[in-house]
C-alpha positions in Angstrom: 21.0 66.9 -39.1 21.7 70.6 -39.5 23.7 71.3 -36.0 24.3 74.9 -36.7 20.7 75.1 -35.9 20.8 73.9 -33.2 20.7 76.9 -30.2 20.4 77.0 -26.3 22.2 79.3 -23.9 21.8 79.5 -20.1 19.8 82.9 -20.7 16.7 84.6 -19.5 15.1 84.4 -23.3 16.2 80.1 -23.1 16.1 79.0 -19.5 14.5 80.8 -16.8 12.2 80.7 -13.7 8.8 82.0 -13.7 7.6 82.0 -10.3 11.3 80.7 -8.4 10.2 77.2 -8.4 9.5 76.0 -12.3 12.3 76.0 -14.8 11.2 76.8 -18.3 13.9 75.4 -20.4 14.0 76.1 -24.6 15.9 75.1 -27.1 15.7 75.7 -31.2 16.5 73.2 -33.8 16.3 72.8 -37.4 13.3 71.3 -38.7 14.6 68.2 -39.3 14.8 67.2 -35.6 12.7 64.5 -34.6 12.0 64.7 -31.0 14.2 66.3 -28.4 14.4 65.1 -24.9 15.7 66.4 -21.8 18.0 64.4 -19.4 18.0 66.6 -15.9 18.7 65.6 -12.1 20.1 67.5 -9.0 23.8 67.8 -10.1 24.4 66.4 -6.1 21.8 63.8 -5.7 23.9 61.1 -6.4 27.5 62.1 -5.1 24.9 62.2 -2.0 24.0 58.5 -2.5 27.8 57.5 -2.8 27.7 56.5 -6.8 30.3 57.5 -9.1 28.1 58.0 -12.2 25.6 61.5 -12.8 22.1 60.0 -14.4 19.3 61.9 -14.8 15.6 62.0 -15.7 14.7 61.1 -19.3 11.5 64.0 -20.3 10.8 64.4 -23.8 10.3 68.1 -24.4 7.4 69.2 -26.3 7.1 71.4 -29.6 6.1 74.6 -28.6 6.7 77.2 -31.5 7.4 76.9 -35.1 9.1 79.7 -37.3 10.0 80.0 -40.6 13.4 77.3 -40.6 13.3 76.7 -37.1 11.1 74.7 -34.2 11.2 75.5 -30.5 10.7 73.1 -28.1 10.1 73.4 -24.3 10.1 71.7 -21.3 8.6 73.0 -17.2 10.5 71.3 -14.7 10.6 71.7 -10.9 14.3 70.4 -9.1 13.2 69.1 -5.6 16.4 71.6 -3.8 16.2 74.5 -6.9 19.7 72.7 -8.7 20.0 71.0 -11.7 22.0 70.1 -14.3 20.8 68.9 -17.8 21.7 67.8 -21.1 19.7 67.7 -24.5 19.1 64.1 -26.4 17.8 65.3 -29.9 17.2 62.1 -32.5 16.9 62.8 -36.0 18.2 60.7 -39.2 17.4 57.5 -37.0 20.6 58.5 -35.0 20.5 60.1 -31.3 23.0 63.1 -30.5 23.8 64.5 -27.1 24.1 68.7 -26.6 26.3 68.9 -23.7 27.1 72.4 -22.3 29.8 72.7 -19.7 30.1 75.5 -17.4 33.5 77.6 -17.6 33.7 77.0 -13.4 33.9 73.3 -13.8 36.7 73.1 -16.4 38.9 74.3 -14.2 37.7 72.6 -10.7 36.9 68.9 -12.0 36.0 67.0 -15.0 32.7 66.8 -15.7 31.2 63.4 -15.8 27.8 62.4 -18.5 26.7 59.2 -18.8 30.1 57.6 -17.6 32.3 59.8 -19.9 34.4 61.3 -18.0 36.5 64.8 -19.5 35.2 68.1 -19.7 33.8 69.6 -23.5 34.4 73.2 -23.9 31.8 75.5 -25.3 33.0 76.0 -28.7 35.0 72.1 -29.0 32.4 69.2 -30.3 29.5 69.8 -28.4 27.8 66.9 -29.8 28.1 63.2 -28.6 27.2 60.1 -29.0 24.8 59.3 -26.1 25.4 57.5 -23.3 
C-alpha cells in the first residue's frame, strides 16, 4: 500500500457541512486501496455512559471520484448533538490499517484513546496502525 497517497485534512475541500447538519467527509488514496471505512461516534457519548473505551460506528465509505493515480471516497453523516470524532480503516494487500489524526488541543490536555490504545499520535509521527 502506497501511504503517501493517502490524504485527509480537517478542511473545507475534505470535511465540511453542507446545510449545518450533514458531514461530508473525503479522503484520497492510491488506487490500490480496497475499500475504506469510516469509524465515527460523538467523541462524549460514552464518557456519558460511564465506559472507559471510545467505539464508534463502522460505515464503509463509498468511491466517489477517480483521477488519474488517485480515488476519492466519501462518506454523508449526521452526529445526533453536531460532535464527532472519527478515524479511517482502509484494507488493501489483505491487511487493514488505521489513519488516526489527533488534534494539537488534545496532546497537551489528555491522551487520546482508539480502540483501547491509549497515547496520543502526533500529525507527522506513524499515523498508521494496526486496527483495533
Amino acid at each position: 500500500m502506497n501511504f503517501a497517497a493517502v490524504y485527509h485534512r480537517s478542511t473545507p475541500d475534505m470535511c465540511y457541512s453542507p446545510d449545518g447538519n450533514e458531514i461530508v467527509i473525503n479522503i484520497r488514496t492510491d488506487r490500490d486501496v480496497d475499500a475504506v471505512y469510516l469509524v465515527h461516534e460523538d467523541p462524549f457519548i460514552h464518557e456519558l455512559n460511564r465506559k472507559s473505551e471510545w467505539y464508534g460506528r463502522r460505515e464503509r465509505m463509498s468511491l466517489s471520484r477517480e483521477l488519474r493515480y488517485q480515488v476519492i471516497y466519501t462518506l454523508k453523516v449526521r452526529p445526533e448533538y453536531k460532535r464527532l470524532m472519527y478515524y479511517f480503516e482502509l484494507e488493501a494487500d489483505g491487511r487493514t490499517y488505521c489513519l488516526v489524526r489527533v488534534a494539537q488541543s488534545v496532546r497537551h490536555n489528555r491522551a487520546a484513546e482508539v480502540g483501547g490504545r491509549h497515547g496520543v499520535v502526533p500529525d507527522h509521527a506513524r499515523p498508521f496502525l494496526p486496527p483495533p
